[in-house]
N, C-alpha and C positions, 0 to 999 in steps of 0.2 A: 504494500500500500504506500504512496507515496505522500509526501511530509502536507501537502493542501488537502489531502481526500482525509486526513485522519486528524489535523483540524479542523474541518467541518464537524467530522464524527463525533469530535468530544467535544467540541462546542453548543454541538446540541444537547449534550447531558449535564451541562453546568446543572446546579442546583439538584442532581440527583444522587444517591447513594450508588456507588457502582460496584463496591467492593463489601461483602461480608465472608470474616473465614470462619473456619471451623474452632472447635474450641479447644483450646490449650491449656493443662494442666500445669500449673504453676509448681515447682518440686522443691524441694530446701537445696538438689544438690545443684539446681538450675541457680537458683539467688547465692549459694557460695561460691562455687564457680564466675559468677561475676563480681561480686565482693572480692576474690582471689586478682581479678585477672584487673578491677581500678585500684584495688587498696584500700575499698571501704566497708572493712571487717566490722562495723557498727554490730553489735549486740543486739538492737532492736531487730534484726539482717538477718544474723547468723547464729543466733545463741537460742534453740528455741525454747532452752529452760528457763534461764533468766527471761523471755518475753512472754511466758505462760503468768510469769508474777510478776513484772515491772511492766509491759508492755500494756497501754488501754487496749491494745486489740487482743490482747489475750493471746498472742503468739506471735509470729515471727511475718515480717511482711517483706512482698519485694522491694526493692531500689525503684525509686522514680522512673530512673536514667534507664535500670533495668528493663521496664515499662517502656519507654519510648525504643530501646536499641531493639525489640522483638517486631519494630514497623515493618522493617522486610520482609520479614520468616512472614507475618499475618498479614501484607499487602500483596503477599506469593510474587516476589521481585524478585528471589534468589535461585528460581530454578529456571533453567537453562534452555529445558525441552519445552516451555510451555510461557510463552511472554505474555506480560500483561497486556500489550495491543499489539494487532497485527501488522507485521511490517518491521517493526522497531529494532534496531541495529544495539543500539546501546540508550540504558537506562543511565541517569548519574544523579546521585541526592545531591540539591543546590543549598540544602536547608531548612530552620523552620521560621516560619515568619509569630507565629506565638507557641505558647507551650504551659499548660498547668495541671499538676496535678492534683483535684479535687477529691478523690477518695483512694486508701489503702488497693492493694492486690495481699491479702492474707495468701500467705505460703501454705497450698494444697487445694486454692482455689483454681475455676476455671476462669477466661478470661478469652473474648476474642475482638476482633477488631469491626469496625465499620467503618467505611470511606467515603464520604461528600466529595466529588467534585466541584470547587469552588472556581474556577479559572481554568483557562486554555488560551495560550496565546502563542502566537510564535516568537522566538528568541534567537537570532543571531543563529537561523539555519538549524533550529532544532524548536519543539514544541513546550513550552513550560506551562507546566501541570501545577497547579496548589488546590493540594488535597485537606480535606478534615479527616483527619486519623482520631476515634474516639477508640479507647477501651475500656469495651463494659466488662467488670464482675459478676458471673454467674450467681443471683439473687440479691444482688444490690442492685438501689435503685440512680444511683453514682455513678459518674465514669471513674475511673483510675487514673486517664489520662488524656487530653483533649491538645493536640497540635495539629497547625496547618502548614505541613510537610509542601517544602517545593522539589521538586523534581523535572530535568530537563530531558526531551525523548529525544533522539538523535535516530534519522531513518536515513 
């Protein structure tokens, strides 16, 4: 598909949800492993003894950051055989234009993503996408994490 035919295409779906994934179990060895791999061994993180009795949530939660860096894995950006729009040569995160996060991800919850299309423009011979990345927590009525992800498509 070339770079005007798939400007149209996603022009036309500004304002709608394009992306919902499946749901992902949040694991303790998944939030140490990333505590391991920034340096932010926090207690609240990684201790789930001490957060069963010091923590208000009653055990151990993921990382924010944590939160935001699973965009890819739950945006399905990372596999190879199967691109997010047809045609597309190379994906590249440009950034996020906001980012907060309003509720916990408790460690053993599920959690998946939704994605708004907010914009489609073209940029310097490639298309730039700003998405709304929300993630919900499985029986919370919260997101965990609310950012508008830009991304440039190259065809």
């Amino acid at each position: 598909m070339a770079l005007a035919d798939a400007l149209t295409d996603l022009q036309a779906q500004v304002g709608t949800e394009i992306h919902t994934s499946d749901w992902l179990e949040i694991t303790q060895d998944m939030v140490n492993a990333f505590g391991k791999a920034t340096g932010d061994m926090q207690w609240i993180h990684t201790d789930p003894e001490r957060a069963k009795t010091d923590s208000p949530y009653g055990g151990t939660i993921a990382h924010g950051y944590f939160t935001l860096s699973l965009y890819p894995q739950l945006r399905n950006l990372v596999d190879e055989s199967a691109p997010i729009f047809p045609g597309v040569k190379n994906v590249i995160n440009y950034g996020l234009n906001k980012l907060r996060f309003p509720a916990p991800v408790p460690v053993g919850s599920k959690i998946r993503a939704r994605c708004e299309l907010l914009a489609a423009e073209e940029v310097k011979n490639s298309i730039e996408l700003i998405e709304k990345y929300s993630v919900e927590v499985e029986g919370q009525d919260r997101p965990a994490c609310i950012a508008e992800a830009v991304m440039r498509l190259y065809y």
